[in-house]
Each structure stands twice: as C-alpha cells, then as structure tokens.
ZAMARGU-4260 file (C-alpha; in steps of 0.2 Angstrom, whole numbers, plus 5000, padded with zeros to 4 digits):
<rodrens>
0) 4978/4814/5281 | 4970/4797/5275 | 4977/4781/5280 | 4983/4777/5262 | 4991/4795/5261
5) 4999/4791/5281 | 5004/4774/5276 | 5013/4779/5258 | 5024/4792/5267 | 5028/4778/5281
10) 5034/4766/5268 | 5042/4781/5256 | 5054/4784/5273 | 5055/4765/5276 | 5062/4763/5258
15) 5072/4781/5258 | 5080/4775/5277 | 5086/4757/5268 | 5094/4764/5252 | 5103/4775/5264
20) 5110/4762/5274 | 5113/4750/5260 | 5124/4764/5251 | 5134/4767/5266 | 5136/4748/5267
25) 5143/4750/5250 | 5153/4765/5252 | 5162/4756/5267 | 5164/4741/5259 | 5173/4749/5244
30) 5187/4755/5255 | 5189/4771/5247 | 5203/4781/5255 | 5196/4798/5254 | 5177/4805/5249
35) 5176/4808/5229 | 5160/4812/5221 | 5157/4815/5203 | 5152/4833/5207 | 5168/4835/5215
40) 5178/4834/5196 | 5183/4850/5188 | 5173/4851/5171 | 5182/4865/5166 | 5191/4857/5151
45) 5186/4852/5135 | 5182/4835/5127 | 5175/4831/5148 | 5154/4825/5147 | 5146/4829/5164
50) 5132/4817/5159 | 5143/4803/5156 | 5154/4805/5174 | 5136/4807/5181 | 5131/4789/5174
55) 5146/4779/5180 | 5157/4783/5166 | 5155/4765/5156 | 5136/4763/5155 | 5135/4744/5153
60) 5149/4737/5161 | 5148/4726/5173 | 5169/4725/5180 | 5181/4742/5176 | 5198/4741/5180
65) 5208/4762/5181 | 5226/4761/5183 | 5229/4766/5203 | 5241/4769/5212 | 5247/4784/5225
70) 5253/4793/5212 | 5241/4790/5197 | 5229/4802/5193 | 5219/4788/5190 | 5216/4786/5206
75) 5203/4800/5208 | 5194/4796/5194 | 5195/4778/5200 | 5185/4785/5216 | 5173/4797/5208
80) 5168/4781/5195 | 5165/4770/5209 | 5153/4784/5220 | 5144/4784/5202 | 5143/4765/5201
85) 5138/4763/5221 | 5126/4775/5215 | 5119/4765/5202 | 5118/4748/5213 | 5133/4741/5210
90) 5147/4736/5221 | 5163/4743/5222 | 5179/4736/5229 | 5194/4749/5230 | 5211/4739/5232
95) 5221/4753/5238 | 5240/4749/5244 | 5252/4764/5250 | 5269/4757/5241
</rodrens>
C-alpha cells in the first residue's frame, strides 16, 4: 500500500467516524420517542412513492410541521420524515408530550 493509498483510507474513516457521530448527535437531539426509519413503512398500499419517503418527503423544505400527538397516526410518519431529514443534514426537533 502507497502512502497516498494509506493516507486516503485514514481520512475516508476519519470523515465516515464524524458523520457517525454527528448523526447520533442529531438523532439525540431530535428527541424521537422510539426508532423509526423510512424502510420501517409498510409500502404495500397504493398511491405511497418509496423514492419520495426515501428523500425526506418534501424535497426543498426547510421547516415541516405533521399533526402529532400520542394518538395521531402522524406521529410515525412524523419520525420516519425526520430520520430522512437527519439524514439529508438537517435538524430535527421532535416536541413530543404524553397528554
């Protein structure tokens, strides 16, 4: 192994260690009451895009507010669209309150 080769891997696990901890930053920061990830949705039902749950839902927005609540079925789709924005390098805030 060269030096360029032995230097590029060190800085490809460098870069690969600080995305991973800069996502679990975020994901701890958002609050999110339980684990939901996009793969987690059931596309079974028609009129559902895969590619647009994978992108964060609303390409191009900046703030998206989903009706919440502990018995809103918002709510999961509230989690998975904020694992695909903390994805995508936003940050997510989750206000979740058990009324």
């Amino acid at each position: 192994m060269t030096f360029e080769d032995g230097l590029a891997l060190l800085v490809d696990q460098e870069y690969t260690r600080r995305m991973i901890t800069i996502f679990a930053i975020r994901f701890v920061a958002a609050a999110f009451p339980m684990q939901a990830a996009p793969e987690d949705l059931d596309l079974s039902p028609p009129g559902i895009n895969r590619r647009q749950v994978s992108n964060g839902a609303v390409p191009g927005c900046s703030h998206l507010n989903i009706g919440t609540g502990p018995t809103d079925r918002g709510t999961f789709v509230a989690w998975l669209t904020g694992t695909a924005a903390i994805r995508l390098g936003y940050s997510v805030l989750f206000p979740y309150s058990r009324c």
